[in-house]
N, CA and C atoms as an extended XYZ file, in Angstrom:
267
Properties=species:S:1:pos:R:3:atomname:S:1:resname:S:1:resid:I:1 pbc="F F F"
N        96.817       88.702      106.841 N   UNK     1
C        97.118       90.096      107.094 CA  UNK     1
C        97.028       90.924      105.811 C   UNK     1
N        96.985       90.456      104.611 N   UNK     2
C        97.378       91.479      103.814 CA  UNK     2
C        95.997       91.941      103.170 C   UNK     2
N        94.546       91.196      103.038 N   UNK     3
C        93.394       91.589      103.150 CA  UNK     3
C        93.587       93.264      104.036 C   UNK     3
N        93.415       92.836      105.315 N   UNK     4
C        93.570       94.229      106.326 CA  UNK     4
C        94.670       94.937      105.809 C   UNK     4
N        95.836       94.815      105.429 N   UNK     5
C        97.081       95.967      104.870 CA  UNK     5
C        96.264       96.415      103.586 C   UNK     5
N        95.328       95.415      102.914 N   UNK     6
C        94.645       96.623      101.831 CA  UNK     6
C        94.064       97.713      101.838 C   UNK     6
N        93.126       96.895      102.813 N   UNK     7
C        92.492       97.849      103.000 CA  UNK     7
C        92.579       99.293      103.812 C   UNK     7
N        93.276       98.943      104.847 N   UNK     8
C        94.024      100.177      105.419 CA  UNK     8
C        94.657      101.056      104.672 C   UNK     8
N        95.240      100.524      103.450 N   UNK     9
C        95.880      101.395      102.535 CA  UNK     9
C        94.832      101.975      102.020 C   UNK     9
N        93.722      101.791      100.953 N   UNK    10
C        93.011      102.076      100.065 CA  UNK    10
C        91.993      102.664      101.059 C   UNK    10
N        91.731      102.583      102.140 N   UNK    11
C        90.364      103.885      102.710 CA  UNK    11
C        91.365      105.137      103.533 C   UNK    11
N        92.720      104.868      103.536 N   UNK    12
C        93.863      105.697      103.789 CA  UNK    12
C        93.507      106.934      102.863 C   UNK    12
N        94.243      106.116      101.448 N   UNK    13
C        93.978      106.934       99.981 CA  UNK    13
C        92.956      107.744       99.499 C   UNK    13
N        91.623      107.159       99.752 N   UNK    14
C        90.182      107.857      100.069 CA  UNK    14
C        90.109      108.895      100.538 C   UNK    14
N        90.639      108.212      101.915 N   UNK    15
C        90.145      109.393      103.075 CA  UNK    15
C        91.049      111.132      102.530 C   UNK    15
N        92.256      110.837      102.093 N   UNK    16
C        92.854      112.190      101.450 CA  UNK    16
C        91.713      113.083      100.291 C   UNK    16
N        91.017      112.303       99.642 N   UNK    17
C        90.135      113.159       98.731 CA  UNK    17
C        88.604      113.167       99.503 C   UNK    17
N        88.377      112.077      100.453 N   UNK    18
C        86.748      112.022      101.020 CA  UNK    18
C        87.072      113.028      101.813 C   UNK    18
N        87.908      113.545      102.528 N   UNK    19
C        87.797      114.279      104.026 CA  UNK    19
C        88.056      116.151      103.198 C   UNK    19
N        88.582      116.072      102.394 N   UNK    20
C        88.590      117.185      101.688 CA  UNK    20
C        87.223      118.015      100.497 C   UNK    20
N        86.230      116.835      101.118 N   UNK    21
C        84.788      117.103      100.538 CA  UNK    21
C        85.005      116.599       98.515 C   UNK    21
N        85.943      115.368       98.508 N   UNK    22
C        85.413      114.545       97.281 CA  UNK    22
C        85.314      113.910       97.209 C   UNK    22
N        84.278      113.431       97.038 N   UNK    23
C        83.897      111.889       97.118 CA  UNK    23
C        84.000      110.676       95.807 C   UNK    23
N        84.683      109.990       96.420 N   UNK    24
C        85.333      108.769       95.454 CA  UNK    24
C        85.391      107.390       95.812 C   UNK    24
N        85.307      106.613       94.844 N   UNK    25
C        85.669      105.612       94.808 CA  UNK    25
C        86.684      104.607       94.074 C   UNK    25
N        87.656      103.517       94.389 N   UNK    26
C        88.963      103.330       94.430 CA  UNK    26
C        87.851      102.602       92.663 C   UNK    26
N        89.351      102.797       91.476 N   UNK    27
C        88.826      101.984       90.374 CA  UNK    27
C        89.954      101.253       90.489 C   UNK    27
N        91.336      101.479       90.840 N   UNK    28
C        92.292      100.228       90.602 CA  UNK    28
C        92.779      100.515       92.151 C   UNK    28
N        93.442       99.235       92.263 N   UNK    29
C        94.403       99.493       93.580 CA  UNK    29
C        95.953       98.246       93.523 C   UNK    29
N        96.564       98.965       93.416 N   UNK    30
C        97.785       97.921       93.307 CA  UNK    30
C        98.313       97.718       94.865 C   UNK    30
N        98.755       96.567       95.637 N   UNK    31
C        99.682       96.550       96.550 CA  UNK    31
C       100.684       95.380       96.282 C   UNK    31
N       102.048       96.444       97.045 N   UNK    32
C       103.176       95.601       96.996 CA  UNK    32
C       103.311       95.153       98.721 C   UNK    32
N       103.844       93.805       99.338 N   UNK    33
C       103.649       93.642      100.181 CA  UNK    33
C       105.470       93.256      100.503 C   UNK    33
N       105.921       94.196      100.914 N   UNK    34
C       107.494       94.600      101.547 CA  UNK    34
C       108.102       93.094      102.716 C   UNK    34
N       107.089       92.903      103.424 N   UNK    35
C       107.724       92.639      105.063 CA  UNK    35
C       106.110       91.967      105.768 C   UNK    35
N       106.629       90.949      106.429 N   UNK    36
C       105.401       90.467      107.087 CA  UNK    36
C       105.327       91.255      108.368 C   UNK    36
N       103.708       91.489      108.147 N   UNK    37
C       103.620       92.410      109.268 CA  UNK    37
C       103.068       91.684      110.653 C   UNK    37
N       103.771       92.065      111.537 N   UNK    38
C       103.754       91.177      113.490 CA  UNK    38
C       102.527       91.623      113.354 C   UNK    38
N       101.548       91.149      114.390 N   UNK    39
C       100.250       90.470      114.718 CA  UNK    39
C       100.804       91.549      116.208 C   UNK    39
N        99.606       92.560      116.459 N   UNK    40
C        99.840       93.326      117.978 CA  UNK    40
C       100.311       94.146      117.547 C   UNK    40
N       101.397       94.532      116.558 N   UNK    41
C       102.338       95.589      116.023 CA  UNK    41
C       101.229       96.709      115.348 C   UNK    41
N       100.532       97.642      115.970 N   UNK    42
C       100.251       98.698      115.394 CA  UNK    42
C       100.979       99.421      114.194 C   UNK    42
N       100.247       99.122      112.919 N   UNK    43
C       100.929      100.080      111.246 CA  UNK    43
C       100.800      101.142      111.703 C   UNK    43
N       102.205      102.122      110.971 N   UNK    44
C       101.481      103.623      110.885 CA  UNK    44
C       101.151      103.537      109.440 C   UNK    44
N        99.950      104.354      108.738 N   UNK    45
C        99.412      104.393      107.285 CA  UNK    45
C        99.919      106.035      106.879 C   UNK    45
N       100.360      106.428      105.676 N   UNK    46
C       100.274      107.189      105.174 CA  UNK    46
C        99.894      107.507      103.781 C   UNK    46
N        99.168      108.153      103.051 N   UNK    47
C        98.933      108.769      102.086 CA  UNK    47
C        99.374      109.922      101.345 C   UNK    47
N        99.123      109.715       99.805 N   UNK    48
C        99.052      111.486       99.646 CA  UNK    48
C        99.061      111.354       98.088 C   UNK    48
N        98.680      112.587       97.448 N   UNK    49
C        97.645      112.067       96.544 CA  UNK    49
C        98.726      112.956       95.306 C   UNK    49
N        98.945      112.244       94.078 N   UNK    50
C       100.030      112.391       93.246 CA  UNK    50
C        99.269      113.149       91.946 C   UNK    50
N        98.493      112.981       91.976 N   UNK    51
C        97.741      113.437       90.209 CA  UNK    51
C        96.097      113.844       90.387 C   UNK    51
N        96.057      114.904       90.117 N   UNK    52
C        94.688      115.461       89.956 CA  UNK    52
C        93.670      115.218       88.591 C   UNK    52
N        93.294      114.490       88.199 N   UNK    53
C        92.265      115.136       86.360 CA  UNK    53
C        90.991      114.380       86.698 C   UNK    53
N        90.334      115.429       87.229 N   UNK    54
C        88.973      114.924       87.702 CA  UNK    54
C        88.200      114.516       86.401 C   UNK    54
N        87.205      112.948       86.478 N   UNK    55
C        87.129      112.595       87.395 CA  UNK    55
C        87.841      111.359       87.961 C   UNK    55
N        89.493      111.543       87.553 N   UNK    56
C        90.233      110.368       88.248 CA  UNK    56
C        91.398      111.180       89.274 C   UNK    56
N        91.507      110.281       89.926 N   UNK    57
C        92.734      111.027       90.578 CA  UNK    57
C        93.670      109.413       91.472 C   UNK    57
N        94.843      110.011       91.392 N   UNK    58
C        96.249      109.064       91.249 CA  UNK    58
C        96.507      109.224       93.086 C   UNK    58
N        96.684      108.040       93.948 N   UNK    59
C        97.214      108.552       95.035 CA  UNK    59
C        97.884      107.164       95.241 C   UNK    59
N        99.096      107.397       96.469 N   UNK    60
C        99.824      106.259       96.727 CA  UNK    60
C        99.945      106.715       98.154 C   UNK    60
N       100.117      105.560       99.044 N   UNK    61
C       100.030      105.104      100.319 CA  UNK    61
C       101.169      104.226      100.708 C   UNK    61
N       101.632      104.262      102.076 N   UNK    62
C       102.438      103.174      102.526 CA  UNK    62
C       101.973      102.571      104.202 C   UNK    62
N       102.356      101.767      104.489 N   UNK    63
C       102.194      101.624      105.825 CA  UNK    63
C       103.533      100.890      106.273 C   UNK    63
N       104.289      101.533      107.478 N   UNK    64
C       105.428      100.750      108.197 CA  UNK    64
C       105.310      100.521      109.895 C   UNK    64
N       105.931       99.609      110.406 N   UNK    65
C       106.049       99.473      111.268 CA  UNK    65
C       106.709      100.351      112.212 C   UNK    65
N       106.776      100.031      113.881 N   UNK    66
C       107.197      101.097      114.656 CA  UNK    66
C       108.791      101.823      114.452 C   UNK    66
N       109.198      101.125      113.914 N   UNK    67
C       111.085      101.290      113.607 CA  UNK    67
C       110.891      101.902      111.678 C   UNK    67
N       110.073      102.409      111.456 N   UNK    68
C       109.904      103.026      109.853 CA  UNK    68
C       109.896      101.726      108.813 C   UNK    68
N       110.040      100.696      109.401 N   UNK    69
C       109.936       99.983      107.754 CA  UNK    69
C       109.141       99.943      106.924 C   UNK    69
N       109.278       99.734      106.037 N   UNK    70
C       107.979      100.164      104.923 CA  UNK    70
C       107.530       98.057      105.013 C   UNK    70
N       106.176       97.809      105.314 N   UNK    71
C       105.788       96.451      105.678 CA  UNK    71
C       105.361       96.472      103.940 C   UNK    71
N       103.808       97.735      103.425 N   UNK    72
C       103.807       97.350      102.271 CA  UNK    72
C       103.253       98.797      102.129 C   UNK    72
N       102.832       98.875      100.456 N   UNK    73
C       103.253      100.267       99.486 CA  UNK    73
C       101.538       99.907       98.645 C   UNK    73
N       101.123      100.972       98.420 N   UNK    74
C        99.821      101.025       97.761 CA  UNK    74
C       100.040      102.059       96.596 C   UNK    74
N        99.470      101.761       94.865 N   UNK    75
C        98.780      103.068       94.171 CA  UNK    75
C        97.595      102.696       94.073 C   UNK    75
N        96.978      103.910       93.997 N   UNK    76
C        95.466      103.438       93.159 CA  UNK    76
C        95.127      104.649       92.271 C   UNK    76
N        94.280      104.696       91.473 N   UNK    77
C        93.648      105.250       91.069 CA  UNK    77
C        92.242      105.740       91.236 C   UNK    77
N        91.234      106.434       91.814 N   UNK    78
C        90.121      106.819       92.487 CA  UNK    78
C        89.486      107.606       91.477 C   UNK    78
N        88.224      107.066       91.376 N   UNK    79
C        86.873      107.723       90.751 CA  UNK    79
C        86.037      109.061       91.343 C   UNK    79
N        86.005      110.272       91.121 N   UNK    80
C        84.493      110.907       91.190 CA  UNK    80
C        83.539      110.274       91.356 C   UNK    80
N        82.727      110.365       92.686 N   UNK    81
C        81.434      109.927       92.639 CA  UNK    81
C        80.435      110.778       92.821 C   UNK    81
N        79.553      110.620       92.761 N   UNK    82
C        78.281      111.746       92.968 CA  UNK    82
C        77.628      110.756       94.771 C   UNK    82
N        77.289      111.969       95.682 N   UNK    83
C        77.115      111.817       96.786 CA  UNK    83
C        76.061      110.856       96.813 C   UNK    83
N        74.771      110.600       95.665 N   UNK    84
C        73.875      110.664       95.737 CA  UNK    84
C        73.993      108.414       95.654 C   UNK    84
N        75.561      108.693       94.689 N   UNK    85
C        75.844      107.067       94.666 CA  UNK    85
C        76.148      106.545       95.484 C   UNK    85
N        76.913      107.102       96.895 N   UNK    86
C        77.193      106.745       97.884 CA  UNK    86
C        76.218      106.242       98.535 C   UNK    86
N        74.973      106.954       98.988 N   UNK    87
C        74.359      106.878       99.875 CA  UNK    87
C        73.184      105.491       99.587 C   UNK    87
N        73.376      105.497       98.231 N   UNK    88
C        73.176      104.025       97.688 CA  UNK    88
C        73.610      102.764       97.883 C   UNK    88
N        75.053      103.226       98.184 N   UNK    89
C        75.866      101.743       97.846 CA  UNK    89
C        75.520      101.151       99.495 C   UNK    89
């Protein structure tokens, strides 16, 4: 499970600067893993993004279960990319 809790966290974190038209990519990603998460138990994910100095930017994420627990906790740090690298990768 905690492969998938990464990643849910870290395209979470993304998606706050990709959906706002900036495009990035994760350079660090830390997770802390709280609580084993049930198998069927739909995470809720949240984000939100702590530090601006383009071209890095600071965001942290959590995801908990249906009763609020925090299962596990994400920072990362996210790169500026140029669109042109994306469409590469």
């Amino acid at each position: 499970h905690g492969g998938i809790l990464a990643t849910l966290l870290d395209e979470t974190m993304n998606h706050v600067l990709s959906h706002n038209g900036e495009p990035v990519a994760t350079a660090e990603l830390t997770v802390r893993y709280r609580e084993p998460a049930r198998v069927g138990v739909p995470p809720r994910v949240e984000a939100r993004l702590l530090k601006t100095r383009p071209p890095l930017y600071t965001a942290e994420a959590e995801t908990t279960d249906p009763q609020g627990s925090v299962v596990a906790e994400a920072s990362a740090k996210l790169m500026r990319v140029e669109a042109e690298e994306i469409d590469r990768a």
